[in-house]
Structures are given as C-alpha cells and as structure tokens.
C-alpha positions in Angstrom: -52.5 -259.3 -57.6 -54.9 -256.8 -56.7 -57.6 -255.3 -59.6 -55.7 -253.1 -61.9 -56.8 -249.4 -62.2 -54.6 -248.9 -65.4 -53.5 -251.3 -68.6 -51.8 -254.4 -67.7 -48.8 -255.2 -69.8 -47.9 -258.5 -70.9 -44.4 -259.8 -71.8 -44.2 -263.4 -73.8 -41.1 -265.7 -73.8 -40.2 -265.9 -76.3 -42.9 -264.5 -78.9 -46.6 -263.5 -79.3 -46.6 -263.6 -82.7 -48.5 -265.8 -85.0 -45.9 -267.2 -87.0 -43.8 -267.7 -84.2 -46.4 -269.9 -81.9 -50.3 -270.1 -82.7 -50.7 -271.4 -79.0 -49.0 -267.4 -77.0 -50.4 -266.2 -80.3 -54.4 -266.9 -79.6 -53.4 -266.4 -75.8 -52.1 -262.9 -76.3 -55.5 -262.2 -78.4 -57.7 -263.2 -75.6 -55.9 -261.4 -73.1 -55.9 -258.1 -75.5 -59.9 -259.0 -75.9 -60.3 -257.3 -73.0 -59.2 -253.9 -73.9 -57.2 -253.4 -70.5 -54.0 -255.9 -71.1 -51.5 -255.2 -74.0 -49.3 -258.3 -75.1 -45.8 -257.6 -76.3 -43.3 -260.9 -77.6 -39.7 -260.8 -75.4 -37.7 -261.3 -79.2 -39.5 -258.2 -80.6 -39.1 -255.1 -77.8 -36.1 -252.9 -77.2 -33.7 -254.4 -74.4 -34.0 -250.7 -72.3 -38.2 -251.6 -72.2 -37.2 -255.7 -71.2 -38.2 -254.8 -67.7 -40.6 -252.5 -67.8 -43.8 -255.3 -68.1 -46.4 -256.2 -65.4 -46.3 -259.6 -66.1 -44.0 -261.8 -67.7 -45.1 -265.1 -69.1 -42.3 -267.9 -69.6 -42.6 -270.8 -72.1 -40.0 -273.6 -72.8 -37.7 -271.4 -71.0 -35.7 -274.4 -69.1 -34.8 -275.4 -72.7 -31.2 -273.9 -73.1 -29.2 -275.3 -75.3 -25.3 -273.8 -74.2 -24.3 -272.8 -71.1 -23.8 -269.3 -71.9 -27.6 -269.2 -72.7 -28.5 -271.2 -69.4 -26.4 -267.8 -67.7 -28.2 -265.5 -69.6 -31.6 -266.9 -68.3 -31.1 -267.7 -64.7 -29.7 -264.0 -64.4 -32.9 -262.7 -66.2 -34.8 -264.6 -63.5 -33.1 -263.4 -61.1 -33.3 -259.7 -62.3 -37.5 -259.9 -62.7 -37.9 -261.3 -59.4 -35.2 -258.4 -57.8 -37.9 -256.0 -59.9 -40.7 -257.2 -58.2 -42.2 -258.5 -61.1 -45.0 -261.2 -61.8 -43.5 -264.3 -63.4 -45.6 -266.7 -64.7 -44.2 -270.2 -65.8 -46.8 -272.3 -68.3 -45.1 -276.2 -68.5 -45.2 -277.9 -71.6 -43.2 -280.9 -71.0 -41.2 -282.0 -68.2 -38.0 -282.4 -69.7 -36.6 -281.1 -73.2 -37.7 -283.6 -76.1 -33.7 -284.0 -77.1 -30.9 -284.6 -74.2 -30.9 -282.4 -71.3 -27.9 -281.5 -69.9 -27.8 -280.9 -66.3 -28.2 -276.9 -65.8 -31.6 -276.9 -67.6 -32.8 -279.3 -64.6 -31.6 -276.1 -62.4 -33.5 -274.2 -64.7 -36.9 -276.3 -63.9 -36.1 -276.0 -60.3 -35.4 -272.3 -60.1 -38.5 -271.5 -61.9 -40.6 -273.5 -59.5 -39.3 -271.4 -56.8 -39.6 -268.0 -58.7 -42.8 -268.2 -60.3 -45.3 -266.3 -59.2 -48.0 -268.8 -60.8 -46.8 -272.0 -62.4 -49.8 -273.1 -65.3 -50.3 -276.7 -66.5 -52.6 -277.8 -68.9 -53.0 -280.8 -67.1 -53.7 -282.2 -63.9 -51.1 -285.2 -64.1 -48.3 -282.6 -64.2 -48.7 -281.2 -60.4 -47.3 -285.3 -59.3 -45.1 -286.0 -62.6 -43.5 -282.3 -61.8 -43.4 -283.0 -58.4 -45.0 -279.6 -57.8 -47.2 -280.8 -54.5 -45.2 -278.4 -51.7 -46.1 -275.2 -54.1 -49.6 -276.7 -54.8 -51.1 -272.9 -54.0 -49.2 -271.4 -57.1 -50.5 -273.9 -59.5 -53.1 -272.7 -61.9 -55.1 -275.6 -64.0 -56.0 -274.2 -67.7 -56.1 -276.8 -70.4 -55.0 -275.8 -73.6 -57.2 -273.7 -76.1 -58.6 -274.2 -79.2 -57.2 -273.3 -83.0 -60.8 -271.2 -84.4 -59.5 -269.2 -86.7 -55.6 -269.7 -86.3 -55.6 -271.3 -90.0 -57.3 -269.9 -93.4 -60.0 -272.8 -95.1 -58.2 -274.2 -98.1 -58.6 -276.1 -101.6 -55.4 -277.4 -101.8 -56.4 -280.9 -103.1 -54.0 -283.5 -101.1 -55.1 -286.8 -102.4 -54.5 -285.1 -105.9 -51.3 -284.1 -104.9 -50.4 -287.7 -103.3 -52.0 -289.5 -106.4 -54.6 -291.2 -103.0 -57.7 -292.5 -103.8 -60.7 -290.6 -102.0 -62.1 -293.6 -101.0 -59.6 -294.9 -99.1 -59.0 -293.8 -95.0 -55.8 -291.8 -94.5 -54.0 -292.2 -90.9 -52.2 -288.4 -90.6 -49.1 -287.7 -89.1 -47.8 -283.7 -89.2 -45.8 -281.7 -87.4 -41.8 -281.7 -87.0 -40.3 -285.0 -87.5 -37.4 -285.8 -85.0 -36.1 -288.7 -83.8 -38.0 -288.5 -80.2 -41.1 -288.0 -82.5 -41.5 -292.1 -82.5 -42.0 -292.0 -86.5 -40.3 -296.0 -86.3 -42.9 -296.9 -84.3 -45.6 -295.3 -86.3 -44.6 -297.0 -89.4 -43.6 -300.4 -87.5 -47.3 -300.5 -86.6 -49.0 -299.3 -89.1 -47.4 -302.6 -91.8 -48.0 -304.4 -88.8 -51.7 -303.4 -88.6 -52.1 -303.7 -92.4 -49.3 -306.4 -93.7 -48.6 -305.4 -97.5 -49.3 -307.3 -100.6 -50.0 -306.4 -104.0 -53.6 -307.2 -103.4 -53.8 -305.3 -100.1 -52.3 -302.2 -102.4 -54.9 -302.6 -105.2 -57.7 -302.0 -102.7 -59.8 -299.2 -102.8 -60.4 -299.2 -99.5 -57.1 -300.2 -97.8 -55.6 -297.4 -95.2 -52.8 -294.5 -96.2 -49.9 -293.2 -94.0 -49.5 -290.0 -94.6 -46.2 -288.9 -92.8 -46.0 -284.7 -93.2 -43.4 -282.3 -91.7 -39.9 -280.8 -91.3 -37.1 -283.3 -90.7 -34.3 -282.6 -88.3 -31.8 -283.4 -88.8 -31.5 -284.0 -92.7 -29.9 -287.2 -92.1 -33.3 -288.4 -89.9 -34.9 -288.7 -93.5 -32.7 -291.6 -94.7 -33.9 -293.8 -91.6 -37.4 -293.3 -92.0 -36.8 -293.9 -96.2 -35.6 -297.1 -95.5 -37.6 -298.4 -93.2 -41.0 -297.3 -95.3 -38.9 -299.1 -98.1 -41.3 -299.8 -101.4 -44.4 -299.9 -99.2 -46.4 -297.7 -101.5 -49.1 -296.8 -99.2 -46.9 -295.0 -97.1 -46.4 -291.3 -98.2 -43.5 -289.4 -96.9 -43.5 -285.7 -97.6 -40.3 -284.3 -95.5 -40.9 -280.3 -95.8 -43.1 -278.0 -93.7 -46.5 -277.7 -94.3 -47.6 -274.2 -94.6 -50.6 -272.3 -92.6 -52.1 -271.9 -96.2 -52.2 -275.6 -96.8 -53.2 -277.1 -93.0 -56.7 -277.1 -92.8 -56.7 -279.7 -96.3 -54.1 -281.8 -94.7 -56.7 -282.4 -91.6 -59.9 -282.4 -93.4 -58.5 -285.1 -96.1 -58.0 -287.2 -93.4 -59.5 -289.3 -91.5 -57.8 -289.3 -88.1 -54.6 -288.3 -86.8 -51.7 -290.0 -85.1 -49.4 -288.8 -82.5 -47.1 -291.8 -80.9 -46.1 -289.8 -78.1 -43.3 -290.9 -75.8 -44.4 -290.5 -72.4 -40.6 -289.9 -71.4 -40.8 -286.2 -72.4 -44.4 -285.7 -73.6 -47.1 -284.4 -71.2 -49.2 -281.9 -73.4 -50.2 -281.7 -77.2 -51.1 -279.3 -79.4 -52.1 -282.0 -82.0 -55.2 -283.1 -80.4 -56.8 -279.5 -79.8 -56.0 -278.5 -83.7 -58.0 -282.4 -84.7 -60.8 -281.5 -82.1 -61.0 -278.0 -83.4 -61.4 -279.7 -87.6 -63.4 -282.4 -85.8 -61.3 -285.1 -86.1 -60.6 -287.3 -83.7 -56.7 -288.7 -82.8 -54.8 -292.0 -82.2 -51.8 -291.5 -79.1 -50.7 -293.3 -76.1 -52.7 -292.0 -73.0 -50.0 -289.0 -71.7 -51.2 -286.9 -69.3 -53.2 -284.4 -71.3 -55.3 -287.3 -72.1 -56.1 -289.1 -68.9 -58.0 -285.5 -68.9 -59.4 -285.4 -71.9 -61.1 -289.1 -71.6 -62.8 -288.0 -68.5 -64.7 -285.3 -70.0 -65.3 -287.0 -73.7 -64.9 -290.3 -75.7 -63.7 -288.7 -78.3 -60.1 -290.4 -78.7 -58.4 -293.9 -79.7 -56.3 -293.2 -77.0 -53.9 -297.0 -75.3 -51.3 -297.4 -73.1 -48.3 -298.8 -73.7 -44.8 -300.5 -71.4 -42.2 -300.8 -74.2 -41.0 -299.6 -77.6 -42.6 -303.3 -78.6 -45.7 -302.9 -76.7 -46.2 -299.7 -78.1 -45.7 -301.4 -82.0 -48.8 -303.5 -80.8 -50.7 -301.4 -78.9 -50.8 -299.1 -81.6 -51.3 -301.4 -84.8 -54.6 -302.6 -82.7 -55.9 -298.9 -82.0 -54.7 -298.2 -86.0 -56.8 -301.6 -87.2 -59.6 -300.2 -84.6 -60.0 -296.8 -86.6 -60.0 -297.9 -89.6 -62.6 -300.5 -89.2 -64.9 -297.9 -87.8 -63.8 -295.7 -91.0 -64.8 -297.9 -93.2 -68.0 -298.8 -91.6 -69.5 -295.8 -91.1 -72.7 -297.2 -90.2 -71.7 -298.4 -86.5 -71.6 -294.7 -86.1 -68.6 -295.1 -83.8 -66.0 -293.0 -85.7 -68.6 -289.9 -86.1 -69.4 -290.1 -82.6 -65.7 -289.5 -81.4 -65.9 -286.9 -84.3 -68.9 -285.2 -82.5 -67.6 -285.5 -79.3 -64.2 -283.8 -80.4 -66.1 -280.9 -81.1 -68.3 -280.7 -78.4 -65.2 -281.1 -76.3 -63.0 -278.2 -77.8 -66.6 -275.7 -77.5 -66.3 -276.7 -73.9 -62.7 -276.3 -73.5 -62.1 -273.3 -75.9 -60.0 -270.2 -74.9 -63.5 -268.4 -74.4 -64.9 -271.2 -72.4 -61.9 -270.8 -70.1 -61.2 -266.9 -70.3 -62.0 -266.5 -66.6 -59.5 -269.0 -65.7 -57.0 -267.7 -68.1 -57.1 -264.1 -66.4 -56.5 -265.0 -63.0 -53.7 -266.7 -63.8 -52.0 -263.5 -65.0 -53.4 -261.6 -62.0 -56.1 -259.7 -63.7 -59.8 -260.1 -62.1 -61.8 -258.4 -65.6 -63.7 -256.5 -63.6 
C-alpha cells in the first residue's frame, strides 16, 4: 500500500477492546500511537459503517462454530475483497482447539488466498500452514508484550490458599478445557513429587496451583478426582480477574503451559511470564523453537505421546524446582533475567516498524 496522505482506519475481528482481548487491545494502541491510524472493533460499529475501513484485520476468524456462521463469514470475505479492501489475516493456531468441522478448513484456505498479508508470530507456521507458494504475503511479527495491560496488586494468594511463602508454586491460569492438557499437568506433577505425609509437611515441597474458567462445568469433576486428597494441589475453577493477575504471577515461581502441539502454535502465556519476569515450563511448539534461539530463558522439552509428555514434563517440573530451591546456582534467576531481556527486545515498541508495514502504513 502506498504512504497514506490522510488517517488510516483500522477494523478488528472481532474486538479492540481491552476486556475483550489484551493482545488486538495493545495492538490497536500502538497503531493509534501514531496519530494517523484510528482502530475501531468489528462487534462495536454500526453494520451501514462495516465496510467503510481501510484495513480490516482478522483474528480466529476460521473458527465458526454453525454453518449459518461459516456463511456469514465467507460472504463477508467475499464482500471486502469485491470492495477492494486490505485484509489482513494474523494465525493463532492452525486448527480450532475443540473439533473442527470441515467448512472451517475452507475457511483457512479461503483466507490464504484473500489475504492481503497473512501475519504469524512464528516462523514454524509458514511449513506447519503450508503457506510456502504465498511466501511474499507473509509478514513475521512475534507477539508483544503485556506493560501495562494489568494494574499491580496486593491481593495476598498464599493467604488466600492457606500456602506457605516458602514453598515454590508451579502456576497454571487461563481457561481450563479439555484440550488444555490439565491430566497431564497433574499426572506429572505427583509423578515429579510422589506424596506422602512427610513430603506434605515440608516447608519447602512444590504447590500446583491450577487457576481459571472451566468449560464445560462438568470438566471440573475430572480434574477433582484425579487431584483426589493430594493437598498440595490447589484447584480454584473461576476466572481470575485483571485486578487480581499480576499477584497470581508474581506469587509464583514459574508457570506451566502443557501445550498440545496438535492445535497449539502461539502463546500468550509466555509473553505475560516474560513481561512479570518469570520464566515458563511447555513442550517446545513453534513459538518456542523461536524463542530459544534468541534467549535461555525457558524449561522448554519435547515430547512423542500423552505418556512421554507425563515424563518429559515431571523431569522439566523436578528441574525447576531444584533450581528454585537453590537459588545459589543462579540458574532460575538467569532464565528470569533473560525473560526480561527477551520481552524489551521483542516488545510491541521494539517491533512497531514491523507491525506497520504489515497493515500497509510506512509512518512516514
């Protein structure tokens, strides 16, 4: 696109707005930093002004869940591209976490021909996507940091979870579904750390703290029953509010993300840890093949089975909290540095360049 003369206008799919999606939220800020690009959210304009944007930038947009909706959005793909308007397609995963059925496929491959500029946060996707015969419309931006996005907090959560401060919590937050690999999580952690009443009357022994909406309800008796009377597992099924984040991360000591590499190729979990400086525990998807290049900042494995993934885990999990509990090797605070160096580098700032020639604007 050639330099705009006169404001650029921004639609987001679905939202802009903070509550909605900190990720389009911080995006639509840096794009408005300039002072020539106004961001409006496709939920919260009038349907006469839907096509009357610059730009239109599509998120998780191949995730219908009817047919009637998969309708609705190949037609308003259709219509932006008959308007001569700029599409661009950011890919979070390659297929939906939950069953796809088989028009949302269609839906991937109609956006890969209609897109204008097709983003991926990271360089794995352009193979796993198979995206090489429209290489020249692929723009690499990895994803940007969370400064700001949450409010500091004194909400006390090893009062609130009766937790010892001395001893290491392993973190898990953020919705708890069934593809979310919570099983495995626990699996590994009583694996890692096999329970006994002496094991739970030590100081120093490790905490899962399991956080986050549960869908559906019923998902909640499974993981209940498998954490069973293991006491140093905490499950708190209910949304953790904005107000109350920042404690969660900061009363930790690391996170952990089991990701399933079947549907998984980005996080936002490891950006929000890098941005507290906190370092994570996940399988190595393709977000962090990239990250490991730049920075050893991660307790990142690879894994070949649900089994192999119980072990590989419960050794990365014994791994971390050996290096929290001994400080003095210096090993966990140097992934803890190297988190933060990492998300400076990699922040929406570092990359704003980069983020505005992906939406056709050269800043000048």
């Amino acid at each position: 696109m050639k330099k705009q003369n006169k404001e650029l206008t921004v639609c987001f799919y679905p939202s802009n707005k903070k509550r909605t999606n900190h990720f389009l939220y911080n995006l639509s800020n840096l794009l408005e930093s300039t002072g020539k690009i106004r961001c409006v959210g496709y939920k919260d304009i009038s349907k006469k002004s839907l096509y009357s944007y610059n730009v239109y930038h599509i998120n998780w947009f191949d995730q219908s869940k009817n047919f009637v909706s998969f309708l609705k959005r190949l037609y308003f793909l259709l219509a932006l591209k008959l308007k001569g308007k700029r599409i661009v397609w950011t890919i979070h995963n390659i297929v939906s976490h939950e069953k796809t059925p088989f028009y949302n496929r269609l839906l991937f491959k109609t956006l890969v021909i209609a897109s204008d500029a097709i983003h991926v946060m990271c360089q794995d996707t352009i193979s796993i996507a198979r995206l090489e015969h429209v290489r020249q419309k692929v723009h690499f931006v990895p994803h940007g940091d969370y400064y700001g996005s949450y409010p500091e907090s004194d909400y006390d959560v090893h009062r609130h979870y009766g937790i010892e401060k001395s001893r290491p919590i392993f973190l898990f937050m953020g919705a708890i579904m069934p593809y979310k690999n919570i099983e495995v999580l626990i699996r590994a952690f009583k694996s890692a750390f096999e329970y006994s009443e002496k094991m739970e009357k030590n100081d120093h022994s490790p905490i899962l703290l399991i956080c986050g909406k549960v869908e559906p309800e019923s998902y909640k008796d499974v993981i209940e029953n498998l954490i069973g009377e293991d006491e140093r597992i905490h499950f708190s099924p209910g949304f953790v509010s904005d107000e109350c984040l920042a404690a969660y991360i900061q009363s930790s000591s690391m996170l952990v993300v089991p990701y399933s590499y079947r549907s998984s190729l980005n996080s936002g979990t490891i950006p929000l840890a890098f941005t507290f400086g906190k370092t994570v525990i996940c399988p190595d998807i393709a977000c962090v093949k990239d990250v490991v290049v730049q920075a050893d900042c991660l307790y990142s494995y690879h894994y070949e089975s649900e089994e192999d993934h119980v072990q590989k885990l419960s050794q990365k999990m014994m791994e971390a909290i050996d290096d929290a509990l001994h400080l003095d090797n210096g090993k966990l605070l140097a992934r803890e540095r190297n988190a933060r160096d990492y998300m400076a580098k990699n922040s929406w700032i570092g990359h704003k360049k980069e983020w505005l020639e992906l939406f056709g604007f050269d800043g000048d």
